[in-house]
N, C-alpha and C positions, 0 to 999 in steps of 0.2 A: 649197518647195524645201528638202531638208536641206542643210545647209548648217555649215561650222565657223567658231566666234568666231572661234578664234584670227588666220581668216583676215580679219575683219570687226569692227573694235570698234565701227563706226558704226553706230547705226539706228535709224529710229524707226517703229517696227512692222511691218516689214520683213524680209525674211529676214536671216539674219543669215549667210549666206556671197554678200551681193549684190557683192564685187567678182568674182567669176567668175560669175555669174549675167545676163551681157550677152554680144552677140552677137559672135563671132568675130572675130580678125585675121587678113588673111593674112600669114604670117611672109615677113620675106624672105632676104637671103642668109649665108652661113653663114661665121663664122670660127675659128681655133682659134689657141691659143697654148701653147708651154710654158715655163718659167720656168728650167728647167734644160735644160744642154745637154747631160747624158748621153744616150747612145741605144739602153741594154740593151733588148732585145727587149720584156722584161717590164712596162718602161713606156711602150713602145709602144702594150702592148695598153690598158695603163689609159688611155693620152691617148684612143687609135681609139675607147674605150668613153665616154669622158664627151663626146664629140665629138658619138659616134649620138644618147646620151642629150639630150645637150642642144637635136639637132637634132629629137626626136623632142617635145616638148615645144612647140617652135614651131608642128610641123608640125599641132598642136591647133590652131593660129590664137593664141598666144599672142605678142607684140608681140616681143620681146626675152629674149634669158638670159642671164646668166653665170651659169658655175658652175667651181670650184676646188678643189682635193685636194690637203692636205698631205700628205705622207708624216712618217713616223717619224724619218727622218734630215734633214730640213726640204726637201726641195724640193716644186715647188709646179706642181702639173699646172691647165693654166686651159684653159676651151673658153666661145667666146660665138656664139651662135645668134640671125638673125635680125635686128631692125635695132634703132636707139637711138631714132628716129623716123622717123615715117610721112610727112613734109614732106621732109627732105633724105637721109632713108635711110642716113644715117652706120650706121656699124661700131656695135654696141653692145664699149663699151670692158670687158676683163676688172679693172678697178681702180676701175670707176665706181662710185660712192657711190648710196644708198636708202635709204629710210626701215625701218628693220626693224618695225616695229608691235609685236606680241605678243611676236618675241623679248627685248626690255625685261624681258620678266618676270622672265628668267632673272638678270639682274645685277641687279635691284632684291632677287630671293630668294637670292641671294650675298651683299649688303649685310644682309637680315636675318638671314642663319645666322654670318654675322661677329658681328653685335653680338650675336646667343648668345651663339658661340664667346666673347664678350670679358665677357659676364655681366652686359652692360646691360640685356636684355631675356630671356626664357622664352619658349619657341615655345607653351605652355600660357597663359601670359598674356592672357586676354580682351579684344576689342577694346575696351569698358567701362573697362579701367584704363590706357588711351595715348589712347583718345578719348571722353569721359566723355560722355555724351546726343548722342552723334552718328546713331549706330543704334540707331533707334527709330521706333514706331510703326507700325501696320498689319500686326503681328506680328512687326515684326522687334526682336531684342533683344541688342545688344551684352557687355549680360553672359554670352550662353549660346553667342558666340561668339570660336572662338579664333585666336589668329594662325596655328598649323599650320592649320585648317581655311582660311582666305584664302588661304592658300598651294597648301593642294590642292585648292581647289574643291568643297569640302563646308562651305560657309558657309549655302548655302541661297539667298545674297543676289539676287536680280532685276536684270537689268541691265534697264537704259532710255538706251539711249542716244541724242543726236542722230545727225540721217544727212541727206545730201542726196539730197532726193527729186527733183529736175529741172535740167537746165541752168544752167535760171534761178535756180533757191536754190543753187547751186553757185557761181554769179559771185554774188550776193548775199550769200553768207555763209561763202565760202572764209576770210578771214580773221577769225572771229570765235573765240577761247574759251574756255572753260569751265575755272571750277577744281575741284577734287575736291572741296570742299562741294559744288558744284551739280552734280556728278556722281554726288557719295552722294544728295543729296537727289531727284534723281529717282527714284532707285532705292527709296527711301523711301515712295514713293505707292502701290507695291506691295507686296501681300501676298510673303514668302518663297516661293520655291520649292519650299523641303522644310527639316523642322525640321534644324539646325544635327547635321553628322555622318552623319548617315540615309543621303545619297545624292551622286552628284555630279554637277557643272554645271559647265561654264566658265562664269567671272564676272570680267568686265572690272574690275568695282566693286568687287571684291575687293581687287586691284591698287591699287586706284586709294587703297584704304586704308592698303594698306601701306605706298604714297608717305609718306602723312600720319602714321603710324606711326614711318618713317625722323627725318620733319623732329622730332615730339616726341620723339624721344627723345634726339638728337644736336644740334637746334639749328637744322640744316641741312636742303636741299630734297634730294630722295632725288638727282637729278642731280650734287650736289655730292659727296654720297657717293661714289656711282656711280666719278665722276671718281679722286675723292682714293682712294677702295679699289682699285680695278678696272682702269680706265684705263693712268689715271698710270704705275701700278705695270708694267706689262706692255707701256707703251709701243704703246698704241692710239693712233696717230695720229692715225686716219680715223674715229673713234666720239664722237661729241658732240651733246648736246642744242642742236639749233637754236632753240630758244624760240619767241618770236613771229616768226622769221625764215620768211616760206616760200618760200626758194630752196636748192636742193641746188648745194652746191659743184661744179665739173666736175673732174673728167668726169662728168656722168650721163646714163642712159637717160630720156625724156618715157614717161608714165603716161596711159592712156585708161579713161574709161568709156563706157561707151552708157546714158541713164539709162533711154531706155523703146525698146522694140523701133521698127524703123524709123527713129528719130533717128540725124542725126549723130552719130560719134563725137564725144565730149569732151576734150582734151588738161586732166588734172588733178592734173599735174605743180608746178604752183606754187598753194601754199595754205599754212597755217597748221594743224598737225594740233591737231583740236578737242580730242581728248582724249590727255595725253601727260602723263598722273599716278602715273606708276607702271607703266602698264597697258600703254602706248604712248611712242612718241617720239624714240625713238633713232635717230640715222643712223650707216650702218658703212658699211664693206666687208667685201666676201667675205674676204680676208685676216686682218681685225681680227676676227671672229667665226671664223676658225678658230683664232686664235690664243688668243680668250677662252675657247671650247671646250675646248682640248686644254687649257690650264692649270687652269683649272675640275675637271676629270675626270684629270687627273693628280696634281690633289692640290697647287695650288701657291696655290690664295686660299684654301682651306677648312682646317682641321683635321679630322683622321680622324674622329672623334666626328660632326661637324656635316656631310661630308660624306658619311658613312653615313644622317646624315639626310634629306637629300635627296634621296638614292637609294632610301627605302624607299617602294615604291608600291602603289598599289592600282588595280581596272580603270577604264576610265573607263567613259562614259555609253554607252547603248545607241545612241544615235543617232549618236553620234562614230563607233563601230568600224568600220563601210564606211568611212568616209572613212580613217580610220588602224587598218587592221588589227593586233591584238594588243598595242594601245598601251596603254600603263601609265603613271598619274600619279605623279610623284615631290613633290616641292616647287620647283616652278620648273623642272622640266624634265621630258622623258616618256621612257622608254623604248621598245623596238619592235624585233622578233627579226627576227635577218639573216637570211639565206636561207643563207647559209655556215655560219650554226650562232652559238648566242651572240645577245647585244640589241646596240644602239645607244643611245646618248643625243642628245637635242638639244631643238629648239624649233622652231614654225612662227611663221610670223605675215602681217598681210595689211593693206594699207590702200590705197584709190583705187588697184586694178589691179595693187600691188604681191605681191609672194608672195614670202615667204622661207621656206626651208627647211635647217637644220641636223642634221649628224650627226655623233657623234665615235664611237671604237670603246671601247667599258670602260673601257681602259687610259689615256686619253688621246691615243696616240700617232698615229691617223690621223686626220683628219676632211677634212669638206666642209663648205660652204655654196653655195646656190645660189639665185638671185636672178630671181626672175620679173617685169616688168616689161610693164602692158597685156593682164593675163591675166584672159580674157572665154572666157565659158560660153554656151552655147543653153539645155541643160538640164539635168537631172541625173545624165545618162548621159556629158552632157560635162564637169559638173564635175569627176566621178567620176572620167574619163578621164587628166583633168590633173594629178588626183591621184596617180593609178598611177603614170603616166609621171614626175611629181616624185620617187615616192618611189624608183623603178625607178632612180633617177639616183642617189640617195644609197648603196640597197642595193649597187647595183652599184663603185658609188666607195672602199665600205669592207669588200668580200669582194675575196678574190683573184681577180686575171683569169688565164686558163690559163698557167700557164707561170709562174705568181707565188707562192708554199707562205705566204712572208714578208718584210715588209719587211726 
């Protein structure tokens, strides 16, 4: 199955988009909210449109949704689809808290173009001179690799990740793990995937460097950073590294998998995320990621210089672009043309049935986040499907609806 990392960091030889690669839910019932209580027509049409979208996304068989649209003048359009769980069939709540997985990247590649910006570190810098014999052996070479290439996935590096292969290694070893040596070092046993610049891959491992990168050169765990740059500053309430905790604050949605066709679903909502080094780990809300978003892309953590840099991308990989048509990698975020005309920015990510997906407009000024929750595939006409309809939710959230020129 083709399949995308960003939605999957776990695995061990395995597909690597196995959290929608299991069998269908059926959704159940459907609710919406708006946050403001103007009633111009015009935002009518955008609540009626994140409403279908979000309903259209369940009716895959995906467990739960929320999803959310700020506008330019801050108000906050929400629509939640389908239930929070399959045992008492609660409302899934528009405020409820998830593990964002892959989107982490983007605020850990915020903290490295800071410490550019601030001239402790070179984005030219070789991984060799912040982590001296870490990468090495079986072709891989840390001095002919640089921190811009970890950042856009032209490292070359091999992931090897663990993954739960059954029920029973799921209760087994939900709370076990791993630190980013033993996450570099698997990755280590493996030849490179293409010499350093040549070509590009998503790499978990990459990330998971950069963690390690943060802590040398500041002191601190890239989370602390995180915190103290990012957070803090912007008054993210609801975003914080849970560590070895594996319970999500309420309100939140329960999380399923199917590990082999015909078994019982899995509720795999409480665990210990194995890898949350950079790569993974963060829990938000849809709110706190619209908020990180638009300040990000308005120009309010970055300076001009450094967030020109981030923005300059290149294509990705041939096997990505079905799944994200016309996507371009930046450093820590991708872009992807609206159908209105113009890109988007943002970030996806995926972990045990979870799906996030992000998008802000150029400017900063509008975005979405959208939160999938128990999202399970047949095949890969269904993956495919969930993808559309994901991105179909975004497109539509950040072009005008009839009747709407501009915010």
């Amino acid at each position: 199955m083709t399949t995308s990392p960003m939605h999957a960091p776990r695995r061990r030889g395995r597909s690597i988009r196995r959290n929608l690669a299991l069998a269908a839910i059926v959704a159940g019932t459907l609710s919406t909210g708006c946050t403001s209580g103007a009633s111009a027509a015009p935002q009518h049409d955008d609540q009626a449109r994140l409403r279908r979208d979000a309903d259209a996304i369940t009716a895959l068989g995906v467990t739960g949704v929320q999803a959310r649209v700020v506008t330019p003048d801050g108000r906050n359009l929400t629509a939640t689809s389908g239930v929070a769980d399959l045992t008492n069939r609660r409302p899934v709540s528009p405020d409820g808290y998830f593990r964002i997985a892959s989107v982490t990247k983007t605020f850990v590649a915020t903290v490295i173009l800071q410490l550019a910006g601030d001239g402790r570190l070179s984005l030219d810098d070789t991984v060799e001179r912040w982590l001296p014999g870490v990468v090495h052996g079986h072709g891989n070479d840390g001095r002919a690799i640089t921190i811009r290439q970890l950042l856009q996935h032209t490292s070359g590096i091999h992931d090897d990740y663990p993954d739960y292969t059954s029920a029973e290694d799921f209760y087994q070893h939900r709370y076990d793990t791993y630190t980013p040596e033993q996450i570099v070092a698997r990755a280590m046993r493996h030849r490179p995937d293409f010499r350093p610049g040549k070509d590009w891959s998503y790499s978990n491992t990459g990330y998971a460097l950069l963690g390690m990168i943060i802590q040398r050169v500041t002191g601190h765990p890239w989370h602390e950073e995180v915190r103290d740059r990012i957070v803090r500053p912007l008054g993210l309430r609801h975003t914080f590294s849970p560590g070895t905790s594996p319970k999500l604050p309420q309100p939140h949605a329960e999380t399923y998998q199917r590990f082999k066709p015909g078994e019982p679903l899995v509720d795999v909502t409480e665990q210990v995320s194995l890898v949350s080094n950079g790569e993974a780990g963060l829990v938000s809300t849809t709110a706190d990621l619209n908020r990180f978003f638009r300040a990000l892309l308005g120009g309010r953590l970055l300076p001009p210089t450094q967030l020109a840099w981030m923005k300059r991308t290149i294509p990705v990989g041939k096997a990505f672009e079905p799944l994200m048509p016309g996507a371009r990698d930046g450093l820590g975020v991708f872009s992807r043309p609206l159908s209105c005309g113009g890109t988007y920015w943002g970030h996806e990510g995926g972990d045990s049935g979870w799906i996030t997906a992000t998008g802000v407009t150029a400017d900063g000024r509008r975005g979405v986040t959208v939160s999938l929750s128990g999202a399970n595939a047949e095949s890969d006409d269904h993956v495919l499907h969930i993808e559309q309809a994901e991105s179909k939710l975004i497109d539509d959230a950040l072009c005008p609806a009839p009747g709407r020129t501009t915010d």
